[in-house]
One Martini backbone bead per residue (centre of mass of N, CA, C, O) as a GRO file, in nm:
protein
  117
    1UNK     BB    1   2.473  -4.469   2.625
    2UNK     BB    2   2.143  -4.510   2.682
    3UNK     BB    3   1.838  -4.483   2.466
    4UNK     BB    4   1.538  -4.472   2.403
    5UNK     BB    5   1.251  -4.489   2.216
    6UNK     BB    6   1.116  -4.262   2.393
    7UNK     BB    7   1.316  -4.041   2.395
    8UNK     BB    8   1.390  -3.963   2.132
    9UNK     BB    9   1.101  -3.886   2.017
   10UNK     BB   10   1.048  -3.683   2.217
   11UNK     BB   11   1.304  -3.497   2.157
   12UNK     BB   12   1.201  -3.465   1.837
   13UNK     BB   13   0.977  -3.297   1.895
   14UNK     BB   14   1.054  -3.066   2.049
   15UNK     BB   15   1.208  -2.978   1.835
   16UNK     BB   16   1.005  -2.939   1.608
   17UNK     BB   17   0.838  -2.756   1.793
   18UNK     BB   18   1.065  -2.530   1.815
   19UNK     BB   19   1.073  -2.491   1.501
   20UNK     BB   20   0.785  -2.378   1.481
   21UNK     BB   21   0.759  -2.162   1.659
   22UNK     BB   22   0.984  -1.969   1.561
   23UNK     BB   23   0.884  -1.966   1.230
   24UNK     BB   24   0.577  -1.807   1.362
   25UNK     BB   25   0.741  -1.544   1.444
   26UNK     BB   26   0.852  -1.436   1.216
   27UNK     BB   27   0.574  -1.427   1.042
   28UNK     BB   28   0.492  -1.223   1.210
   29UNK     BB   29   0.637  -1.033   1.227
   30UNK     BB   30   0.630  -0.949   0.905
   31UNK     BB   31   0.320  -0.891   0.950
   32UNK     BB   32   0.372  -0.641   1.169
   33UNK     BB   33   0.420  -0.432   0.916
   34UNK     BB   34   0.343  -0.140   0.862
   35UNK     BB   35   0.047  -0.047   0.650
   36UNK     BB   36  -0.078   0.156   0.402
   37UNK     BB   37  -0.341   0.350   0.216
   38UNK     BB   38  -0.401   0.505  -0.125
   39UNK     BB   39  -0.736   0.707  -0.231
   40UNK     BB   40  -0.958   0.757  -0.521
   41UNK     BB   41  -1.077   1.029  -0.720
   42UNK     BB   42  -1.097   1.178  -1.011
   43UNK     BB   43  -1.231   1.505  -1.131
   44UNK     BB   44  -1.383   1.744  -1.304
   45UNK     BB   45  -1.424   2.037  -1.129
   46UNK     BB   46  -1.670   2.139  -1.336
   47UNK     BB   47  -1.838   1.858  -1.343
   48UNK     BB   48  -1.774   1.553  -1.183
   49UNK     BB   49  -1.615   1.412  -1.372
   50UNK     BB   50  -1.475   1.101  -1.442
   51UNK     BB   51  -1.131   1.052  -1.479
   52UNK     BB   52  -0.918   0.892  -1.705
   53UNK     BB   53  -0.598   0.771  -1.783
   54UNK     BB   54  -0.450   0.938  -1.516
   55UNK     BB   55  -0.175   1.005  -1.364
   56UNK     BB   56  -0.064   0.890  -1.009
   57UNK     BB   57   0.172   1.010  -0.807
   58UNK     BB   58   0.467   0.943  -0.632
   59UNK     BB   59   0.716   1.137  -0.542
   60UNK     BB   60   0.835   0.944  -0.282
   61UNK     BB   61   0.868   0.714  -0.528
   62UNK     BB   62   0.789   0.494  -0.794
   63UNK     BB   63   0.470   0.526  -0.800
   64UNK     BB   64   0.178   0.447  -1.018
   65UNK     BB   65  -0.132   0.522  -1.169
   66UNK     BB   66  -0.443   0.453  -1.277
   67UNK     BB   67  -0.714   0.538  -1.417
   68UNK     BB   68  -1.029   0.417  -1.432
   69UNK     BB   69  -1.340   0.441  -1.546
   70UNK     BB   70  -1.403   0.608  -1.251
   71UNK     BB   71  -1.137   0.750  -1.152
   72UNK     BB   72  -0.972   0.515  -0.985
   73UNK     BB   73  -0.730   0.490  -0.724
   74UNK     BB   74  -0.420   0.305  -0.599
   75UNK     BB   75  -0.149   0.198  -0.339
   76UNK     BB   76  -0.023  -0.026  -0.158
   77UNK     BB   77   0.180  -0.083   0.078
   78UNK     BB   78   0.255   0.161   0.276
   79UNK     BB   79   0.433   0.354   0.444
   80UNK     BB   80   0.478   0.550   0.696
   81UNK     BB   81   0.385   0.857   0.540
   82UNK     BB   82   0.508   1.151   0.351
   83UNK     BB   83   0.318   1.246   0.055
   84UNK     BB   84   0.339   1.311  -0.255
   85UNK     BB   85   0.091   1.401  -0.503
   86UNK     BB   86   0.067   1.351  -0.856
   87UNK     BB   87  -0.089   1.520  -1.154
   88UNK     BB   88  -0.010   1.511  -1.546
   89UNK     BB   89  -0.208   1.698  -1.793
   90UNK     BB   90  -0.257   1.863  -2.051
   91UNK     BB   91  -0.544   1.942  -2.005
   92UNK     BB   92  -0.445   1.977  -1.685
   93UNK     BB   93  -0.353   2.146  -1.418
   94UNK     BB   94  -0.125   2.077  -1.218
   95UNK     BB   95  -0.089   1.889  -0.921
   96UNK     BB   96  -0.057   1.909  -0.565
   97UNK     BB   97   0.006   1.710  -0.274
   98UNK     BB   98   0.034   1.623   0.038
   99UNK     BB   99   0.026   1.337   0.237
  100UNK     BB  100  -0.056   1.134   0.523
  101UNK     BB  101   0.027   0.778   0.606
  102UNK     BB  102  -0.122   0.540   0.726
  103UNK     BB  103  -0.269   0.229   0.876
  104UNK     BB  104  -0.555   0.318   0.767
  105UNK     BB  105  -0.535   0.532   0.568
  106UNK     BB  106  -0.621   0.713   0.254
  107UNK     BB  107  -0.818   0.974   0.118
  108UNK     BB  108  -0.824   1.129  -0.221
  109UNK     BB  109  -0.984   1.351  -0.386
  110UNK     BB  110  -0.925   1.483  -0.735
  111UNK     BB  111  -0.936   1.833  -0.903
  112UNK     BB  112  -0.954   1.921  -1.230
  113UNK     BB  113  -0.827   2.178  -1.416
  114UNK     BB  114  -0.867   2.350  -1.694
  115UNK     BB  115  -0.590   2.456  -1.951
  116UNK     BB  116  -0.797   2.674  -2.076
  117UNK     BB  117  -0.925   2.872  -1.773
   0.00000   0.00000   0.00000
């Protein structure tokens, strides 16, 4: 069987291009998985002075985060679900709370009280 080289030619675009379909296809899938953010700031209850270097864990993952200068901190890329999260710090008494994480995110500011008083 004789093929030209215009058959060729055609036949392996056809394929080429239907190999980057797919390849495109996967990467939107996997792009598709959604994720949430849980974020806030920590702040001493008495005075609303932010609270810095204390973390902040999710009771139901293994992540914890540290609050920066400003007492702020983050999660990101979490699957939609509930979350404990939880604060323990000597100076002050510990916290914890449930918090529902969808796809746009939730904010949730963490108020501690101290542990003198």
């Amino acid at each position: 069987m004789y093929f030209s080289k215009k058959t060729i030619l055609l036949s392996a675009l056809m394929v080429i291009f239907g190999l980057g379909m797919l390849s495109n296809k996967a990467q939107a899938q996997e792009k598709e998985a959604p994720t949430g953010k849980l974020y806030g700031k920590v702040v001493e209850a008495s005075s609303g002075q932010a609270v810095t270097d204390i973390k902040v864990k999710l009771k139901n993952s293994d992540q914890a985060k540290t609050t920066g200068k400003k007492g702020m901190y983050a999660f990101k890329d979490l699957e939609p679900g509930t979350y404990t999260v939880k604060v323990k710090a000597d100076e002050y008494k510990n916290w914890k709370q449930k918090v529902e994480i969808t796809e746009k995110g939730k904010q949730l500011n963490i108020e501690l009280k101290s542990s003198q008083g």
